[in-house]
C-alpha distance (Angstrom), angle and dihedral (degrees) to the residues before:
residue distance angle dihedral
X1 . . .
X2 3.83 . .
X3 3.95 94.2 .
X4 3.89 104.9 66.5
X5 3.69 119.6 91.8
X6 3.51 95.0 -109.4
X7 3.71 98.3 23.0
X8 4.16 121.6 124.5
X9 3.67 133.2 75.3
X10 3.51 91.7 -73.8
X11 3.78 93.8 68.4
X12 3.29 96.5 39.7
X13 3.89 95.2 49.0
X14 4.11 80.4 51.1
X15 3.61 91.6 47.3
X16 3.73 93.5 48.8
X17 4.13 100.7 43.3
X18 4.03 76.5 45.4
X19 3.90 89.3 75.3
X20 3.79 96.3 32.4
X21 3.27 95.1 74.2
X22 3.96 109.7 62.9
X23 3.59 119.0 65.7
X24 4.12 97.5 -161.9
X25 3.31 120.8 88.8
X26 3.82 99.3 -129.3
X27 4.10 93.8 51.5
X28 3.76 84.2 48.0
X29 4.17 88.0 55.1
X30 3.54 98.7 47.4
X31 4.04 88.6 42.0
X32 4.18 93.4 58.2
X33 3.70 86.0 42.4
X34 3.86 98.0 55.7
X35 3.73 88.8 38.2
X36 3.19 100.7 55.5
X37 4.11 95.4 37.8
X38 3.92 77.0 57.4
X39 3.20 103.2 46.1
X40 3.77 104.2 47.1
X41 3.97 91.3 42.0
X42 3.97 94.2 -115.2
X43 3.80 136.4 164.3
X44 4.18 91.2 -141.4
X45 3.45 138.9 17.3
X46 3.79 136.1 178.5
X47 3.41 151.8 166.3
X48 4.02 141.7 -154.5
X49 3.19 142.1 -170.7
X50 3.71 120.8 -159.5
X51 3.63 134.3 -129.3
X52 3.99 133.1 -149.1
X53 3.72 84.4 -97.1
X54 3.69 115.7 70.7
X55 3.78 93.8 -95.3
X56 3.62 142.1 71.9
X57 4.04 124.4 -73.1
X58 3.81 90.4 -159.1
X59 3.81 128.8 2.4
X60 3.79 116.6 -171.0
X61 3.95 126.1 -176.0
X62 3.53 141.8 -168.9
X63 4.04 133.2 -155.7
X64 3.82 83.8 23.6
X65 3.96 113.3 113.0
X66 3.69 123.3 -132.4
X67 3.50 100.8 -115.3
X68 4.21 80.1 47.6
X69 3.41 90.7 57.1
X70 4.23 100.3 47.7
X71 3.94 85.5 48.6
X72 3.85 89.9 54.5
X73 3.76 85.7 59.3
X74 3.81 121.9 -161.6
X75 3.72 135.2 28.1
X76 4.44 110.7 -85.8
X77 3.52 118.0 -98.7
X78 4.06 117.7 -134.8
X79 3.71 92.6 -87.4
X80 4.11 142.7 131.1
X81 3.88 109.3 -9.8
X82 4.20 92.6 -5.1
X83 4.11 94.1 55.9
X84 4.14 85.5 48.1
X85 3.41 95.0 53.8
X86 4.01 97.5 42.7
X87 3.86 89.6 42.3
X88 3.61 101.3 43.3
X89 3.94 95.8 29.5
X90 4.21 92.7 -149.8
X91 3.50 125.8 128.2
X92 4.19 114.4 -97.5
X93 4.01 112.9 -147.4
X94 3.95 100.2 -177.5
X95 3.76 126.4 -180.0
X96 4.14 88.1 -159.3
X97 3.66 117.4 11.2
X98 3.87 85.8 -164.8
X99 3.78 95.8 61.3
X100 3.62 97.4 43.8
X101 3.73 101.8 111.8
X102 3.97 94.2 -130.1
X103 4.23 86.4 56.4
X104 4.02 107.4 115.4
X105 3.71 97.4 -176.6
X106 4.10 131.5 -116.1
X107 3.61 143.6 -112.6
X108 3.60 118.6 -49.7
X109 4.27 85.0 -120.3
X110 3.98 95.3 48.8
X111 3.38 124.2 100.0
X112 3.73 133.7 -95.1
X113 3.68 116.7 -103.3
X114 3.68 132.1 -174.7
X115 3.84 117.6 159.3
X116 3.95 112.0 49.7
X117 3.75 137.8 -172.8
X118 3.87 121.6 177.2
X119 3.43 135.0 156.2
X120 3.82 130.9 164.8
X121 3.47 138.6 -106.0
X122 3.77 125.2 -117.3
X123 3.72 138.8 -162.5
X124 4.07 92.5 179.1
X125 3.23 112.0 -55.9
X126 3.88 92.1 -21.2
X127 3.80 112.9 103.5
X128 4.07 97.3 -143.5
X129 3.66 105.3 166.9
X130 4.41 134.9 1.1
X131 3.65 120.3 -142.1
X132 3.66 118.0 -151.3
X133 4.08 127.7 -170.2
X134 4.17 123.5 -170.9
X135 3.75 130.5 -165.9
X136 3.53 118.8 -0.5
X137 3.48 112.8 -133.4
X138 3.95 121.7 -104.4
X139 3.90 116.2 -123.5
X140 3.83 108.4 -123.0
X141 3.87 92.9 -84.0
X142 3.63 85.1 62.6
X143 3.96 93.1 -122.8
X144 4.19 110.0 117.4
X145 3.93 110.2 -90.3
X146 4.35 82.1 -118.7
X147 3.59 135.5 47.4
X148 3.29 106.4 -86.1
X149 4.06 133.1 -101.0
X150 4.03 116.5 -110.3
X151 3.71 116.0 -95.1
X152 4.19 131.9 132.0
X153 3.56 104.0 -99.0
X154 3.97 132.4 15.9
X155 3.69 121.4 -2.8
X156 3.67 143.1 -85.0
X157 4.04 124.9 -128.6
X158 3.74 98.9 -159.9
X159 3.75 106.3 88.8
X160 3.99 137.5 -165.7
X161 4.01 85.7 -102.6
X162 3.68 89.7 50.5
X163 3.80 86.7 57.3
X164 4.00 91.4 46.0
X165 3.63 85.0 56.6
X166 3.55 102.8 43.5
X167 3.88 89.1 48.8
X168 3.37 94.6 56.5
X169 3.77 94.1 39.2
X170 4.30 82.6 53.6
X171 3.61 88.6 45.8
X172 4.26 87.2 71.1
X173 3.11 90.4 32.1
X174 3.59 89.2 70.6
X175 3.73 92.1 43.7
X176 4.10 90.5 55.2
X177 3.59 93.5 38.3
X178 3.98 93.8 54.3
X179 3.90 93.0 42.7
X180 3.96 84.8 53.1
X181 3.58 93.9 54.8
X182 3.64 96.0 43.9
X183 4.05 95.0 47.3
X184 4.11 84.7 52.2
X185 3.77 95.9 52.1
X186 4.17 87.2 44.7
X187 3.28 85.3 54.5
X188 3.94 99.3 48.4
X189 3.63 95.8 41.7
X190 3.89 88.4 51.6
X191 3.94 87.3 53.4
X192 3.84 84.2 47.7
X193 3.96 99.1 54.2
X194 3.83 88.6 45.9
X195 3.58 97.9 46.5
X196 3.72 84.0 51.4
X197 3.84 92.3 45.8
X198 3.88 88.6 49.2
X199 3.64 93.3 50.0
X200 3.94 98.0 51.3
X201 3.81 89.6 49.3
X202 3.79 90.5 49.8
X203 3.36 93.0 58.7
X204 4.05 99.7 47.9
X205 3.92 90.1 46.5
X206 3.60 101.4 41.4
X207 4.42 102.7 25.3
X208 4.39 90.7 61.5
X209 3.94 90.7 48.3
X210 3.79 92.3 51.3
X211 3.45 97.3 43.5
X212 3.31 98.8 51.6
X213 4.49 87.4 42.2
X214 3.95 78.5 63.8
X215 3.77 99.1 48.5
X216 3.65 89.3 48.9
X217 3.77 94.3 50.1
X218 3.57 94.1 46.9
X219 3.85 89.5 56.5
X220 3.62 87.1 53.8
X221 3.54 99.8 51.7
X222 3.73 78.8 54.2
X223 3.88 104.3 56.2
X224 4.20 98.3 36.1
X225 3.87 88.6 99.8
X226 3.58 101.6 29.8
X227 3.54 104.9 36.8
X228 3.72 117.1 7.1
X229 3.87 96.0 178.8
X230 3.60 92.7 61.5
X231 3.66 99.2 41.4
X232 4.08 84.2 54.8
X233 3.63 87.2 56.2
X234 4.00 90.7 45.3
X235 3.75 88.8 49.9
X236 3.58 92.5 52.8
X237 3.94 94.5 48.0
X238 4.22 78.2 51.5
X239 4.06 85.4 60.3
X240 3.91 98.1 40.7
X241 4.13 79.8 50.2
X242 3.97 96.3 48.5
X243 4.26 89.7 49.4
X244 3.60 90.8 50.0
X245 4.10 92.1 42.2
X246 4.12 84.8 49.2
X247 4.12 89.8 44.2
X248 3.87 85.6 56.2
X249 3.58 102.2 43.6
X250 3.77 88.6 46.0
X251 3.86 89.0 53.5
X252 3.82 96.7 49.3
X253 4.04 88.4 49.6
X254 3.63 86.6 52.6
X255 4.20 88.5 53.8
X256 4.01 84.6 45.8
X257 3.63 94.1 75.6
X258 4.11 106.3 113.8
X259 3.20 112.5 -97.0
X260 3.94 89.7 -135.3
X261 3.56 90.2 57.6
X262 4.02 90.5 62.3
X263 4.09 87.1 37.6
X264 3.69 95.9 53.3
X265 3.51 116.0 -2.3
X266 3.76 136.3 -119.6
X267 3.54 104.6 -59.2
X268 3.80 92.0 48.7
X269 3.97 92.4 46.2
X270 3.81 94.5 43.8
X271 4.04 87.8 51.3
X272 3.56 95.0 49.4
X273 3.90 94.6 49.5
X274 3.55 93.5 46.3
X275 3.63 88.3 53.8
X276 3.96 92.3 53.1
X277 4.08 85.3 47.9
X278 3.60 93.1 55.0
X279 4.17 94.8 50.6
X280 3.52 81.8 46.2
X281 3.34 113.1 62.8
X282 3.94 140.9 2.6
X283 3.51 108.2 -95.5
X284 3.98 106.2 85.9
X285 3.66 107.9 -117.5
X286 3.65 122.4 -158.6
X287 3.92 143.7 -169.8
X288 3.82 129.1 -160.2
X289 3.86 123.6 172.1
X290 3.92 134.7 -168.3
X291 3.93 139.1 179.6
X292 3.97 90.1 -20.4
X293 3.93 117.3 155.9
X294 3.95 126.7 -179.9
X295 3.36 123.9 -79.3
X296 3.49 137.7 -168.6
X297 3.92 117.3 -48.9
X298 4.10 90.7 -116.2
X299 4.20 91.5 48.2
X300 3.22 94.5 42.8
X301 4.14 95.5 48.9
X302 4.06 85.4 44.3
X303 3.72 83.0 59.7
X304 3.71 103.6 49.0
X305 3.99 86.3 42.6
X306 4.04 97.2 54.9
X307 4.05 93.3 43.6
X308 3.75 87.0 44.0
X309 4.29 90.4 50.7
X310 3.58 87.8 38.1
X311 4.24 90.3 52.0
X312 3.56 92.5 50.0
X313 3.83 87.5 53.8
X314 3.86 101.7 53.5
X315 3.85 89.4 40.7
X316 3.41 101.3 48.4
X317 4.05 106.0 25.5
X318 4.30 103.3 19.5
X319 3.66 105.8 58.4
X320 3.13 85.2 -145.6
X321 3.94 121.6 168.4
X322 3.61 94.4 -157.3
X323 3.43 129.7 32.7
X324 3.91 121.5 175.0
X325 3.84 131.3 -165.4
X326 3.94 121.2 -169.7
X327 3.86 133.7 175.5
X328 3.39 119.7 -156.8
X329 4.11 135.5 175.9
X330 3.63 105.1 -123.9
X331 3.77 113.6 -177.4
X332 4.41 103.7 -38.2
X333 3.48 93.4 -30.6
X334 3.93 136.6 44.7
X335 3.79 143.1 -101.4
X336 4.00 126.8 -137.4
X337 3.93 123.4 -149.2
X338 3.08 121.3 -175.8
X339 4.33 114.2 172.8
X340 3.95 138.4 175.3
X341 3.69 133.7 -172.1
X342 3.97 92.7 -145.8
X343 3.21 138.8 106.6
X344 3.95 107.2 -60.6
X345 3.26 135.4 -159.5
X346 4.08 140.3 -122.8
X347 4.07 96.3 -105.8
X348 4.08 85.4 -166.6
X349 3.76 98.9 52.2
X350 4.10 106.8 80.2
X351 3.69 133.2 -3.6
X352 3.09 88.1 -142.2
X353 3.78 100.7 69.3
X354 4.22 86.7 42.0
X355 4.00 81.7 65.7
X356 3.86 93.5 45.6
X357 3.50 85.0 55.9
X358 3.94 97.5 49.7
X359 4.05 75.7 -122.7
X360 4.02 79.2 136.7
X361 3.84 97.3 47.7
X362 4.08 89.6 46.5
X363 3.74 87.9 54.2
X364 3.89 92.3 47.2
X365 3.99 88.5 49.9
X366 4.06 93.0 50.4
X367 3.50 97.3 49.4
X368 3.71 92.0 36.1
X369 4.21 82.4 67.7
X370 3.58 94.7 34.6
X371 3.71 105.4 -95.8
X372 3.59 144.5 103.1
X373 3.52 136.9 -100.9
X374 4.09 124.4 -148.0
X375 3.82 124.6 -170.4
X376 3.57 114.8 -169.3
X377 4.18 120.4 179.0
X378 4.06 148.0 122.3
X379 3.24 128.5 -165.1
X380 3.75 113.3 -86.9
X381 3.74 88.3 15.4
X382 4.07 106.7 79.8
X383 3.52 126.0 -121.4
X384 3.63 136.6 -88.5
X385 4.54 121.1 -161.2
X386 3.38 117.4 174.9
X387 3.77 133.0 173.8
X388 3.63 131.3 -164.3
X389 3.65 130.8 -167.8
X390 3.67 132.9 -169.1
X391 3.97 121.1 -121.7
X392 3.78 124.1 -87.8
């Protein structure tokens, strides 16, 4: 291990703090990807995680380009080389993934790869993860930087100390990987219990007042003919009722804030529910932050409300492949983006399909902080909603 160009205990130790330091489970992927691409001196690198289905929950890459990725097209299933690995857990060493006899080919867009080195990632006995590395780069002689792996023609860059190293390497991977997963569903089920908590108290506060609003404007109903000066005093008990029913409700909205929004803020909260959005359905979701600082509670909830309405719409109505959310400072206060690639919509042509949309209840949320609300779309062309608030 003390011949690769980023072999040693110092790269390692680098690698390994690498991964410590993220807490969600995506930043954790992409971090034992890039390490180990790094590390070993390769051209790619990814990693999957499989699902109960015969494909991969999340796939994540390195050394691949964006625009390489989109033409590739959907996520792997468990098949060839990939299926071996998850099925028989073992570490693969190949000279030529494309002659071994178990290889099934690839997109027409994705890369050619040669040299190979994968090995899986275990929690136990629980494969959780496979890491996979492709063409070892050539020193500037063009000869591999190791001596070379057996195989009857040519040579193979991936050595048995690369595969030392990347097993220990996997071996905290699993460690960060599992933490990850178990500090996300913490955090969900303590969402869970409060929204539960939440919801029981709303209905003791609010349920009483608004029975008793109803009792007291059925015995109004009641006296109007009969006895109008009573009924005036029933309808004013009905008003005295309604305040105190609003006063409640207004109170147990006020509790509803997230509790990760007053933990960590919005950028952190946003970021962590994109993330669940993106395991959770096809569309690839992503998050991207720059020069935001806090504002006040109310702005900041606004925020985290609109993107979260304007989410649900590009997931669920768009089919949309891509959706992207950004938060940005923009003089003392901050500007919301939310944009889709799917099927938009004409925001001009009904009310009606403005309040399908909650376009009307993200309007009433800006301007209840202050700020503005645009919507931009077509149909055919995706949509574009983005809020801006002023500073605090």
């Amino acid at each position: 291990m003390s011949q690769g160009p980023r072999s040693g205990l110092a790269a390692v130790s680098s690698a390994l703090l690498a991964m410590s330091r993220h807490l969600e489970v995506r930043d954790v992927l992409k971090t034992i990807v890039a390490s180990a691409r790094e590390l070993l001196d390769a051209e790619y690198a990814a990693l999957g995680v499989p699902d109960d289905h015969g494909g991969f929950a999340q796939f994540v890459v390195d050394g691949v380009t964006d625009a390489q990725w989109k033409a590739i097209g959907p996520l792997p299933r468990q098949h060839g080389i990939l299926a071996a690995m998850l099925r028989e857990a073992k570490v693969e060493r190949l000279a030529d993934v494309r002659t071994d006899p178990r290889f099934e080919g690839w997109p027409s867009a994705h890369p050619d790869m040669s040299d190979f080195l994968g090995l899986p990632i275990r929690d136990g006995d629980e494969v959780i993860g496979a890491l996979f590395l492709a063409n070892k780069l050539r020193s500037a002689d063009g000869r591999p930087p190791h001596p070379p792996c057996q195989k009857p023609e040519g040579d193979c860059g991936f050595t048995a100390e690369d595969e030392e190293l990347l097993s220990i390497l996997a071996q905290h991977a699993a460690i960060a990987l599992t933490n990850a997963r178990l500090y996300e569903r913490s955090r969900e089920l303590t969402i869970a219990e409060e929204r539960s908590r939440l919801a029981h108290e709303l209905h003791d506060a609010v349920s009483q007042k608004l029975f008793s609003l109803r009792l007291t404007a059925q015995a109004a109903a009641a006296l109007v003919d009969r006895d109008p000066s009573r009924a005036k005093g029933e309808l004013q008990q009905v008003a005295a009722l309604a305040a105190e029913a609003t006063d409640e409700l207004r109170a147990a909205v006020v509790e509803l804030r997230p509790a990760a929004l007053d933990e960590d803020g919005l950028v952190a909260t946003l970021r962590t529910q994109v993330q669940v959005l993106d395991r959770a359905h096809t569309a690839h979701v992503t998050f991207a932050a720059g020069g935001f600082r806090a504002l006040p509670a109310a702005q900041e909830e606004a925020l985290l409300r609109v993107a979260q309405e304007a989410l649900h719409n590009a997931l669920r109505h768009s089919g949309a492949d891509h959706v992207d959310v950004t938060v940005n400072r923009r003089g003392g206060g901050a500007v919301l983006r939310v944009t889709d690639d799917g099927g938009g919509f004409d925001p001009h042509r009904t009310r009606s399909a403005g309040r399908h949309l909650g376009l009307v209840s993200m309007r009433d949320r800006a301007s209840g902080v202050g700020g503005t609300l645009t919507v931009e779309s077509a149909p055919g062309e995706g949509t574009m909603i983005e809020m801006e608030v002023p500073g605090g």
